[in-house]
PASERO-312144 format. One line per 8 residues: number of its first residue (from 0); their letters; for each residue x, y, z of C-alpha. Coordinates in steps of 0.2 Angstrom, whole numbers. Last residue first. Example, Ala and Ser with C-alpha at 12.3 -4.5 7.8 and 13.67 -1.06 7.14 Angstrom:
2
1 = SA = 68:-5:36 ~ 62:-22:39 .
REM end
This chain:
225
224 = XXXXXXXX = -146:111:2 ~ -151:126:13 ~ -160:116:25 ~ -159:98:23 ~ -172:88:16 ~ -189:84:17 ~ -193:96:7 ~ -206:104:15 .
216 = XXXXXXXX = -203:97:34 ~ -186:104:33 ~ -173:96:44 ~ -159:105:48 ~ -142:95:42 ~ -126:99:52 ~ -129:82:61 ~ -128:71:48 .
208 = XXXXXXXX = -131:54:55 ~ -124:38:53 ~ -106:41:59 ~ -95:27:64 ~ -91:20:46 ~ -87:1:50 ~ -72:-6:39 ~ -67:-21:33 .
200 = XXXXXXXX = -48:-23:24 ~ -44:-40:16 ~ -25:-43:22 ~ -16:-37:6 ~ -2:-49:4 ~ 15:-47:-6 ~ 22:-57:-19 ~ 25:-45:-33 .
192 = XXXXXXXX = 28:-53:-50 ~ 8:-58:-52 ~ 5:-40:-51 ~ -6:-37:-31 ~ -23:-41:-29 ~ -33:-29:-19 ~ -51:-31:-7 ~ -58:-15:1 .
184 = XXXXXXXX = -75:-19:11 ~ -86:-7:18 ~ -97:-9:31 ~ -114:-3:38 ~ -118:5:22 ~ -120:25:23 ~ -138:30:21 ~ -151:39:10 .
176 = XXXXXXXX = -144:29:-4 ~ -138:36:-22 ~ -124:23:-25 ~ -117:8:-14 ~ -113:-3:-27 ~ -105:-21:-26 ~ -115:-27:-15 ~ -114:-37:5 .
168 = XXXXXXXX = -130:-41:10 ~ -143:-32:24 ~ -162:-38:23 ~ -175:-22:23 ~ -174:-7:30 ~ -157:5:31 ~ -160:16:12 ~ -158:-3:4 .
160 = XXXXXXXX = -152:-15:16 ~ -131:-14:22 ~ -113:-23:16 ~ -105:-14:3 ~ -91:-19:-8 ~ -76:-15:-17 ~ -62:-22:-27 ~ -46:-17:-32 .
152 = XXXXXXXX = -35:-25:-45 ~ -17:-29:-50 ~ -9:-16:-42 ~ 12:-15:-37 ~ 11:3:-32 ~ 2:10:-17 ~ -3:27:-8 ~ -3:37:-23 .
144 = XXXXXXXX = -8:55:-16 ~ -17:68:-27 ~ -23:84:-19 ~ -36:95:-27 ~ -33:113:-27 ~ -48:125:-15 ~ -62:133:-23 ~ -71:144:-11 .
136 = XXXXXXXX = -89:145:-3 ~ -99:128:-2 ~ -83:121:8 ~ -80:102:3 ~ -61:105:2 ~ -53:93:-10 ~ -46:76:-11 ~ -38:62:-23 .
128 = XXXXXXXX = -31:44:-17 ~ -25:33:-30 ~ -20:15:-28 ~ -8:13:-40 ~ -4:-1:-54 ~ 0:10:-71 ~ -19:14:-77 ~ -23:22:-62 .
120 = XXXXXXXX = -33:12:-47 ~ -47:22:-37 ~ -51:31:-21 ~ -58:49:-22 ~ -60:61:-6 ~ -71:75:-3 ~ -64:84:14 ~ -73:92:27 .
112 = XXXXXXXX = -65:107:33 ~ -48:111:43 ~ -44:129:34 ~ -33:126:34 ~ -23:111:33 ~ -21:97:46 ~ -17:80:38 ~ -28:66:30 .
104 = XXXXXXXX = -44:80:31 ~ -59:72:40 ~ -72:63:29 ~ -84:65:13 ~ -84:50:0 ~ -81:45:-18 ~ -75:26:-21 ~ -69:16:-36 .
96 = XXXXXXXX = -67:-3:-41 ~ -83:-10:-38 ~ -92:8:-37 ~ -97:17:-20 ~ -103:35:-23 ~ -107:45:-2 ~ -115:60:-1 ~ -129:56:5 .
88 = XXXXXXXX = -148:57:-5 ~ -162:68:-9 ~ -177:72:-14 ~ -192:82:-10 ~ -189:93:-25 ~ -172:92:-33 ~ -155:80:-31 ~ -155:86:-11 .
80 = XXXXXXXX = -136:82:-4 ~ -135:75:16 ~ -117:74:20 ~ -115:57:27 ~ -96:61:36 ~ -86:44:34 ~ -72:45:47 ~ -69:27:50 .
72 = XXXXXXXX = -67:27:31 ~ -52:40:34 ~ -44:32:50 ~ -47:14:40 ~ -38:21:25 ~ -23:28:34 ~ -21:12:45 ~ -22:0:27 .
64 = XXXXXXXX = -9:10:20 ~ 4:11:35 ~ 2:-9:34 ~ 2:-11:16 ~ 18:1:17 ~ 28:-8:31 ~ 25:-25:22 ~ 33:-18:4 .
56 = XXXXXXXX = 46:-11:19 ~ 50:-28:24 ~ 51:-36:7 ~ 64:-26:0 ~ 71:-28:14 ~ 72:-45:13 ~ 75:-46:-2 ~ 90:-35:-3 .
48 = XXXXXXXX = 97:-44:11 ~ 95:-60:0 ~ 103:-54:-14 ~ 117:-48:-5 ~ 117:-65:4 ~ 116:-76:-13 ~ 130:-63:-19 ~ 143:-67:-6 .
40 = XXXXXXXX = 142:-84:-5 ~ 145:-82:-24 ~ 160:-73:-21 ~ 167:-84:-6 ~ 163:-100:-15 ~ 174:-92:-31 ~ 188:-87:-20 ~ 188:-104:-14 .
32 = XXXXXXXX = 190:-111:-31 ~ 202:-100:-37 ~ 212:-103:-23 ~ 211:-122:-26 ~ 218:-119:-43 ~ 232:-108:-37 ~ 238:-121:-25 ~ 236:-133:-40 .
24 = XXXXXXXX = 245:-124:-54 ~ 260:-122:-40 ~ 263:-139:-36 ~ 265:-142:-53 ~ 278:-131:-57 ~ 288:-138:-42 ~ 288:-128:-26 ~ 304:-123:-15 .
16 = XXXXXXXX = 310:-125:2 ~ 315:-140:0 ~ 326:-139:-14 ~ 336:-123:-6 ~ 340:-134:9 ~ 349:-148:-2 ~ 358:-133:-9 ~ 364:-127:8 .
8 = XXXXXXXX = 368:-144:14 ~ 381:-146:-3 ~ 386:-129:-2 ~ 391:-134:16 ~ 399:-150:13 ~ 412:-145:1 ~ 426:-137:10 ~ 425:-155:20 .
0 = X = 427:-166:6 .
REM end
């Protein structure tokens, strides 16, 4: 009896220290389950880092947008154009959902002219910036710019009276005037998949006058032009 005691301790020790077949399946049950959470927990917050992000620099871009297009519309030059005999008009084409206009160059290029500029949307969802040199003499390339993506539509309007007289209201054209309107409105809608905001965009043209143009008594134009 005594020989015998310690194999009989050691196998009583061995069958503690084990697991049964059942034991097993639901240990590696549970770990499947928790590695599941931890996967999908892990997902959701990929995906809603992307997101965010995503979002972020969507927002970044509206704003860096809507800067660029004030400092430019800010910068409205009224180029005084003759159409023929003693008339004549500025430079300046407003449609509902396009824009033609004369300001400072977007970046400095030589040589450092007046710029005609062209806003609009392409068939694809972008808002579409376009602009060449106004020199008389020359022939410059035209630039193309797409400053956003995601477009539903764009809107425009004009807030002034007819040639400066008369009772100012907002319109959809600006065309063919003797003066810039006092504002100018830029309205977008986004796809219905895209979620950003476009903060409605007003903007007051600080120059009224063109001061390049010599006044001819004849024509009642510009010098020259």
């Amino acid at each position: 009896m005594i020989r015998n005691a310690p194999i009989l301790a050691e196998t009583l020790h061995s069958g503690e220290a084990g697991f049964t077949l059942l034991e097993l399946l639901i240990a590696i049950t549970i770990l499947s389950f928790l590695i599941g959470l931890l996967s999908g927990g892990l997902t959701f917050a990929l995906k809603l880092w992307e997101r965010t992000t995503s979002t972020a620099n969507q927002h970044e871009t509206i704003s860096a947008t809507q800067q660029f297009l004030r400092q430019q519309l800010t910068a409205i030059y009224p180029v005084w154009q003759r159409d023929g005999g003693q008339e004549g008009h500025i430079k300046f084409d407003g449609g509902s959902d396009q824009l033609t206009f004369v300001s400072i160059p977007p970046e400095p290029i030589s040589p450092a002219s007046n710029q005609t500029f062209g806003l609009s949307l392409t068939n694809d969802g972008h808002l579409r910036l376009v602009w060449q040199s106004d020199f008389v003499v020359g022939s410059y390339p035209t630039a193309v710019n797409l400053l956003l993506g995601g477009i539903k539509k764009i809107e425009f309007s004009y807030y002034g009276a007819d040639n400066g007289k008369g009772i100012s209201y907002w319109r959809p054209q600006w065309r063919n005037a003797r003066t810039l309107p006092q504002l100018i409105r830029l309205k977008l809608l986004f796809k219905d998949t895209d979620r950003s905001l476009w903060p409605e965009l007003v903007i007051h043209p600080r120059v009224d006058v063109d001061t390049s143009c010599v006044y001819d008594s004849v024509s009642h134009g510009c010098m020259g032009r």
